[in-house]
VOFI-829872 format. One line per field, with one value per residue (C-alpha): residue in one letter; chain; x, y, z. Coordinates in nm, 2 decimals. Layout:
BEGIN
resn: (A; ...)
chain: (A; ...)
x: (X; ...)
y: (Y; ...)
z: (Z; ...)
***
This chain:
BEGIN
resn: (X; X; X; X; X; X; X; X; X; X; X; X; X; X; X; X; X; X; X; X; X; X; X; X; X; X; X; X; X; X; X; X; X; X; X; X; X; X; X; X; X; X; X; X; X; X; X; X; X; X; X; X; X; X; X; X; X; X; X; X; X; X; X; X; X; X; X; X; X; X; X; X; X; X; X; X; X; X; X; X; X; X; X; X; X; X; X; X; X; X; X; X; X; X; X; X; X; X; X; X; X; X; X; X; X; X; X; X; X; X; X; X; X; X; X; X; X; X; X; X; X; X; X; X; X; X; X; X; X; X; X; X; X; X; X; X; X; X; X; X; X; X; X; X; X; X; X; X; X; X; X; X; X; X; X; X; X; X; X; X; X; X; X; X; X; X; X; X; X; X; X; X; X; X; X; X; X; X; X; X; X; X; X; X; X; X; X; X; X; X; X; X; X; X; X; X; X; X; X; X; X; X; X; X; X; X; X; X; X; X; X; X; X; X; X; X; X; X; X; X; X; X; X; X; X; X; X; X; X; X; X; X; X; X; X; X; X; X; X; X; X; X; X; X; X; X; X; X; X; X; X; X; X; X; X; X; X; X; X; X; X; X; X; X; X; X; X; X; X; X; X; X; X; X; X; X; X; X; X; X; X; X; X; X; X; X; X; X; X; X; X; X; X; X; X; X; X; X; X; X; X; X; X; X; X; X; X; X; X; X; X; X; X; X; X; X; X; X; X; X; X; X; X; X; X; X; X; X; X; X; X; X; X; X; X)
chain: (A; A; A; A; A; A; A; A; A; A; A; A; A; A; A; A; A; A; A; A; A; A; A; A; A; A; A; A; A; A; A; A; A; A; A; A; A; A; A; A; A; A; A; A; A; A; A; A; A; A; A; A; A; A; A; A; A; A; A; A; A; A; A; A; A; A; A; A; A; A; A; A; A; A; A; A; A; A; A; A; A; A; A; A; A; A; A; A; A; A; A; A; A; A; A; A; A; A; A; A; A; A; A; A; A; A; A; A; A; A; A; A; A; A; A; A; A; A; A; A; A; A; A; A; A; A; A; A; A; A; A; A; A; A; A; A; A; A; A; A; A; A; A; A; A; A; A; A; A; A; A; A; A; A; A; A; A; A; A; A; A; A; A; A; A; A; A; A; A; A; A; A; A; A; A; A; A; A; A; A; A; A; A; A; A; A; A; A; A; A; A; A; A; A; A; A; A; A; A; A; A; A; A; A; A; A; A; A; A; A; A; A; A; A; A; A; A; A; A; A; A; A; A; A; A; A; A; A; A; A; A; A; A; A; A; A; A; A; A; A; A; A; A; A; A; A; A; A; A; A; A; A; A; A; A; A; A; A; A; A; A; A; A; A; A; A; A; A; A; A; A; A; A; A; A; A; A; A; A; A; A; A; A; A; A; A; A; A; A; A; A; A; A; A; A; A; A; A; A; A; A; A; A; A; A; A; A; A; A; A; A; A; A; A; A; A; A; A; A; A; A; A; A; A; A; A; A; A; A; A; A; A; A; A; A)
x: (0.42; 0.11; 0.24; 0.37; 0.00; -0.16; -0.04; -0.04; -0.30; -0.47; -0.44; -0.02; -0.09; 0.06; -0.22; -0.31; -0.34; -0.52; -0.52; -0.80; -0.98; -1.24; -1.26; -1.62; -1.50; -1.15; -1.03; -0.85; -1.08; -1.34; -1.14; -1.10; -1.40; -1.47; -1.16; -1.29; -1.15; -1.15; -1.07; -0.72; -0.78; -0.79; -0.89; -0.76; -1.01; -1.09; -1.37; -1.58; -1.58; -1.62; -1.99; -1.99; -1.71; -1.93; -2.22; -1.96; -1.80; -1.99; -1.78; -1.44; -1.32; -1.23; -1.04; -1.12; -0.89; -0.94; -0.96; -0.68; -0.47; -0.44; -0.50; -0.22; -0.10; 0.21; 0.00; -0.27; 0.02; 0.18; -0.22; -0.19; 0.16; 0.04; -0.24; -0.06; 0.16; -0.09; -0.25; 0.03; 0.14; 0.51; 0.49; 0.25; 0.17; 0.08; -0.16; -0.24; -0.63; -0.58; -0.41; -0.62; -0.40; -0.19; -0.01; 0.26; 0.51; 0.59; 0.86; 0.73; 0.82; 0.77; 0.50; 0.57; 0.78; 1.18; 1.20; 0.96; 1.09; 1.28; 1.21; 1.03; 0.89; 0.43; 0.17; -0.11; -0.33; -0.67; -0.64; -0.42; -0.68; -0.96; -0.73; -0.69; -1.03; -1.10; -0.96; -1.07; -0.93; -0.63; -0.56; -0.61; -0.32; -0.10; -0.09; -0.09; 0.20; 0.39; 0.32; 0.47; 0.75; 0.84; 0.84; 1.10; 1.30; 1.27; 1.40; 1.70; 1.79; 1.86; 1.84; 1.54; 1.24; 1.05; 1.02; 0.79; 0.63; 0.72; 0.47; 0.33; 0.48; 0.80; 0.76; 0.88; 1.23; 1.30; 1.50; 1.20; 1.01; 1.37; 1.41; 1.30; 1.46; 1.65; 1.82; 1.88; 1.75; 1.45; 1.18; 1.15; 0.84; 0.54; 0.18; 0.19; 0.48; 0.51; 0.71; 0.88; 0.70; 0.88; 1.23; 1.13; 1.02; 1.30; 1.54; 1.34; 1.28; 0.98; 0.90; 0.93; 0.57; 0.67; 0.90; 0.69; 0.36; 0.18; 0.39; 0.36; 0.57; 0.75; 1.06; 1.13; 1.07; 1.35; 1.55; 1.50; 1.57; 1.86; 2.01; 2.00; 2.14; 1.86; 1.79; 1.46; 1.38; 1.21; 1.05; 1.01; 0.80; 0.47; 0.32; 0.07; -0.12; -0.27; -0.53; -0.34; -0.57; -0.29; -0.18; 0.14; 0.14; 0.34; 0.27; -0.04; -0.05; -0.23; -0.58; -0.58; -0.54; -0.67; -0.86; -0.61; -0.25; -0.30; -0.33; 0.01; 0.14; 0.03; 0.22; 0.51; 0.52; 0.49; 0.76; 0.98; 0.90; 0.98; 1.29; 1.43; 1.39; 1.56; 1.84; 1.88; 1.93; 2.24; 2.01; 1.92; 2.28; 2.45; 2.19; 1.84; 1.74; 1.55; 1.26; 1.21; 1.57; 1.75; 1.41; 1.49; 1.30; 1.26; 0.88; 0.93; 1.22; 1.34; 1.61; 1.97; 2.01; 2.39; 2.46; 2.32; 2.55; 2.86; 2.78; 2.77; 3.06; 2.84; 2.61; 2.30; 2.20; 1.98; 1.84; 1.66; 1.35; 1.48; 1.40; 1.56; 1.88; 1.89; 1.84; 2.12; 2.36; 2.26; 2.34; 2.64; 2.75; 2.69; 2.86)
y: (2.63; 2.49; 2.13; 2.16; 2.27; 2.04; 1.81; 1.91; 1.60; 1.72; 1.42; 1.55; 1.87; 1.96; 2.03; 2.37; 2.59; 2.88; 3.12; 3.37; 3.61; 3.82; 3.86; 3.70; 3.84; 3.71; 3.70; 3.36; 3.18; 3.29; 3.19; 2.86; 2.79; 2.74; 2.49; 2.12; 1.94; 2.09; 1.81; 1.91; 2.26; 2.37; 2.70; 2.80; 3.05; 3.11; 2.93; 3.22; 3.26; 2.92; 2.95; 3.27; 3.11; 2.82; 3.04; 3.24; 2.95; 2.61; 2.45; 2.48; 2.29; 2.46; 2.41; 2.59; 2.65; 2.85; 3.22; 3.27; 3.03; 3.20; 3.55; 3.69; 3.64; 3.43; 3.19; 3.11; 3.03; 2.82; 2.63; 2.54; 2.36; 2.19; 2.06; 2.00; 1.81; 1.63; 1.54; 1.35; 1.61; 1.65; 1.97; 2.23; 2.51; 2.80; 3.08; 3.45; 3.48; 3.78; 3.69; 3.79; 3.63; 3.31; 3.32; 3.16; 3.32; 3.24; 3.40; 3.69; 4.03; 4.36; 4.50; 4.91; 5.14; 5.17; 4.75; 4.71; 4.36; 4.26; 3.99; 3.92; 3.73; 3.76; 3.60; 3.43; 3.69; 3.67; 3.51; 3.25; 3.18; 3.13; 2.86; 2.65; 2.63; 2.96; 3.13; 2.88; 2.59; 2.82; 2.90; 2.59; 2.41; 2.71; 2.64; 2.30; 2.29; 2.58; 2.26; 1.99; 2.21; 2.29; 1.93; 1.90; 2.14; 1.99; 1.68; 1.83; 2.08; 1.91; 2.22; 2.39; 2.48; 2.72; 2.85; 3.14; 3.28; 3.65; 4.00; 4.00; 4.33; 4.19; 3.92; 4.10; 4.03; 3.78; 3.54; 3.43; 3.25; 3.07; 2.98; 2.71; 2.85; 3.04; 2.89; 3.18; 3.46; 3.63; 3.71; 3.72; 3.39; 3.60; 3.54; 3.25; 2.95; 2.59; 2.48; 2.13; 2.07; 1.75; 1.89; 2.21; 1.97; 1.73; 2.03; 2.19; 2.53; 2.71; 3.09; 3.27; 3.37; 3.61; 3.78; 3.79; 3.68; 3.99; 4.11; 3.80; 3.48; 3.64; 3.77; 3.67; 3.32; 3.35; 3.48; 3.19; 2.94; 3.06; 3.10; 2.74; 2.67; 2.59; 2.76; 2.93; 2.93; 3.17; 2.96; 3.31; 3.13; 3.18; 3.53; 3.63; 3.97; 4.11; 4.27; 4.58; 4.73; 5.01; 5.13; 5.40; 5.31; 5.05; 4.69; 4.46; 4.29; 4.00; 3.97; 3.94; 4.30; 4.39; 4.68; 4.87; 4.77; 5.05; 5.26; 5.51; 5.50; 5.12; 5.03; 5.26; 5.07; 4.68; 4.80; 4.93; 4.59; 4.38; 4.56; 4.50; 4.16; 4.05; 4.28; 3.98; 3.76; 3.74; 3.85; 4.21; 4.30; 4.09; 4.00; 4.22; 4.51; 4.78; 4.98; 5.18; 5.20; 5.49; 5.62; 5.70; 5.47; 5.08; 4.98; 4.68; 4.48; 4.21; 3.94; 4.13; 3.79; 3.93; 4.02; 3.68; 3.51; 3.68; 3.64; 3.25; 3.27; 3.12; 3.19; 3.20; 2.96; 2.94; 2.65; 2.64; 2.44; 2.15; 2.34; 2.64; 2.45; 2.27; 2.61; 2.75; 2.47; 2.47; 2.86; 2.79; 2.56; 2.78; 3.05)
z: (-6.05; -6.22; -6.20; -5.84; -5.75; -5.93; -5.74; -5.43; -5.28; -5.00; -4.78; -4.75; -4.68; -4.32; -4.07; -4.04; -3.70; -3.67; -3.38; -3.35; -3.09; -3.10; -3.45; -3.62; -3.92; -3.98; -4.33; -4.28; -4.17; -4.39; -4.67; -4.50; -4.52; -4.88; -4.90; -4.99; -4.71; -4.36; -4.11; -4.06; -4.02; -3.63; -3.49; -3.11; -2.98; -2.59; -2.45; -2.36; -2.73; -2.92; -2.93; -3.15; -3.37; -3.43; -3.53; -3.76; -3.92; -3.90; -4.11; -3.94; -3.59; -3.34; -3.03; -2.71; -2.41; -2.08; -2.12; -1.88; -2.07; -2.36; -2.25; -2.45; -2.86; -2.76; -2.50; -2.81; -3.02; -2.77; -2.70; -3.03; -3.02; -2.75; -2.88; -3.21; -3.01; -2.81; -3.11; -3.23; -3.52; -3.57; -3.80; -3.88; -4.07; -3.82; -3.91; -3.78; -3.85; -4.05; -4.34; -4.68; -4.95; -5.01; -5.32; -5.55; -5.78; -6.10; -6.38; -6.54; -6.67; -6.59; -6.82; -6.80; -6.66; -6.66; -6.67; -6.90; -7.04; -6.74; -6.59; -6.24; -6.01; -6.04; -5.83; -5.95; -6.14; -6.24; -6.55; -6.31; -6.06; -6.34; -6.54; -6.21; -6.16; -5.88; -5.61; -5.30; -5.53; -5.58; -5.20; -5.06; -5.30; -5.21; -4.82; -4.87; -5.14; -4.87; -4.63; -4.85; -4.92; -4.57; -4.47; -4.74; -4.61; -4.23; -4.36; -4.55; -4.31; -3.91; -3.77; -3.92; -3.70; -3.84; -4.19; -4.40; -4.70; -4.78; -4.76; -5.13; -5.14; -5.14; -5.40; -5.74; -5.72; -5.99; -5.77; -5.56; -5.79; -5.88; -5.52; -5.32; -4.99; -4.84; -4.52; -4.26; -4.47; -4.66; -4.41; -4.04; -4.01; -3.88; -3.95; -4.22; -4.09; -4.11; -3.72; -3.68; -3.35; -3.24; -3.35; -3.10; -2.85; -2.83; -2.79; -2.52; -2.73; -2.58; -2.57; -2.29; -2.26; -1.91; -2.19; -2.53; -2.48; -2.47; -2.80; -3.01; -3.05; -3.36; -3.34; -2.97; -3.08; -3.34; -3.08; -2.85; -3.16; -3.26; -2.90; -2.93; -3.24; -3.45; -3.83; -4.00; -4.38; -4.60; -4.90; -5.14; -5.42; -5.18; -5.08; -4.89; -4.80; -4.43; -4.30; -4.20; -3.90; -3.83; -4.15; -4.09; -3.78; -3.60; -3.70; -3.72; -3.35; -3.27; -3.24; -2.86; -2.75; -3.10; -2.94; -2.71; -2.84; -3.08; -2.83; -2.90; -2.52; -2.49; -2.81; -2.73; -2.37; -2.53; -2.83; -2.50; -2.31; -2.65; -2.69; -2.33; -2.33; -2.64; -2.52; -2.30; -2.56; -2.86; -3.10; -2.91; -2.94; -3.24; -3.50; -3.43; -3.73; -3.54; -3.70; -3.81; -3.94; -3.79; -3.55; -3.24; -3.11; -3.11; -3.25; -3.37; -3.48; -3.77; -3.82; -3.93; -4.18; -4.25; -3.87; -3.79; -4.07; -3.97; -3.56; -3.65; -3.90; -4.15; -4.48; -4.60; -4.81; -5.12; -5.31; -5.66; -5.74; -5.96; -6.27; -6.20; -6.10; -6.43; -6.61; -6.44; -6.54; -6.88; -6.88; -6.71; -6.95; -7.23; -7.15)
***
């Protein structure tokens, strides 16, 4: 994982697109700021709001758009494939604004407890970050080798759109430093994605903003891709961390209605809302995991990856790194 950072040049990094609201103090972009280059990095605020980002963080670019454009999570998402798009960008790595880690894996083992000696999957640790020369140099290779990546992936895979990094809390499992991706399976993409923007625009994939604006572009957006075909990738050897505002509660929502969607009937009403509308889509019925699992209750939901294989009559698929893959053979071969 050291070489693939190392040489991760930032002039091939995919540009980067922030959304962010009402929140001067936003992890990701405070990070962001200490990268070394920063022309490629754009930040979708409102424009009642641009000044105070500026003041915040005079280093990054940002891109205002009408208030009332983007007066929900899903419309700021959508302003920023737009002006992606208008920009001339055909893919992009897509941020939430409070994201407080990016990570990669490597092969490790498990120090103490019952595995002690088994081996896992470990993020960069302190030692790690120090070696490559600190934690802003660290970060900003990450996204941008997540970037280079998913452009790989785009051009393998016709049908990819969207693909993801996993929760850090997720990362132990010793397969996903071993793994490059994971076609149709891992994680549902929320917060940190890379999107082929030309490939969703040349087969008319939009979200249905009337449907899921107001409760995010995540998992109605992978209902509206898949509807039409289309695949998602979960590249495991990257992890990243939130800024969980609502812990034990139901799930970090955009930064738009950051300061009511918490609210316990307004969240109960959006998860009701969210839940209705992808019932009118093949994922509500066929392919959707509801959580919490077995709650009487729909709060927020996930991609089923084995519902979704068997409703296609396909599987998921999984490709090493080049190293790994040799590895394997050579085990293979042994035995």
């Amino acid at each position: 994982m050291f070489h693939y950072l190392y040489r991760a040049e930032k002039d091939d990094r995919l540009p980067v697109w922030v959304i962010s609201y009402n929140r001067y103090d936003a992890p990701t972009l405070t990070r962001m700021s200490e990268w070394e280059r920063l022309d490629d990095i754009h930040v979708v605020v409102r424009e009642s709001q641009i000044a105070a980002y500026r003041r915040h963080f005079p280093a990054l670019r940002f891109e205002a758009l009408p208030d009332e454009q983007i007066g929900s999570c899903g419309a700021a998402r959508w302003g920023a494939y737009d002006l992606a798009r208008e920009f001339g960008y055909q893919r992009a790595v897509m941020m939430d604004d409070d994201l407080l880690q990016f990570r990669p894996l490597y092969q490790h083992h498990f120090v103490k407890g019952p595995n002690a000696g088994a081996p896992c999957s470990r993020v960069f640790d302190k030692d790690d970050i120090e070696e490559f020369g600190g934690l802003a140099a660290l970060e900003e290779a990450t996204v941008t080798m997540m970037g280079k990546i998913a452009d790989n992936v785009f051009d393998e895979e016709p049908k990819a759109v969207i693909g993801t990094a996993i929760k850090r809390l997720r990362s132990f499992d010793n397969k996903n430093h071993q793994t490059r991706y994971y076609l149709n399976g891992g994680s549902t993409p929320r917060q940190w994605t890379a999107w082929d923007l030309e490939r969703l625009e040349e087969h008319g994939i939009r979200l249905n903003l009337e449907q899921f604006g107001i409760v995010g572009e995540d998992v109605g957006f992978l209902a509206t891709l898949f509807q039409a075909g289309m695949d998602a990738f979960t590249m495991p050897s990257f992890a990243f961390e939130y800024w969980n505002q609502n812990e034990g509660r139901n799930r970090v929502q955009e930064a738009d209605t950051q300061t009511t969607i918490r609210t316990p009937g307004l969240a109960a009403l959006l998860s009701e809302h969210e839940y209705m509308m992808l019932r009118q889509y093949e994922m509500g019925d066929n392919y959707l995991r509801v959580c919490p699992k077995g709650g009487e209750e729909y709060e927020w939901g996930e991609v089923d990856w084995r519902a979704l294989a068997k409703y296609r009559g396909s599987e998921m698929k999984r490709v090493l790194w080049d190293a790994d893959e040799d590895r394997l053979k050579e085990q293979e071969e042994l035995v």
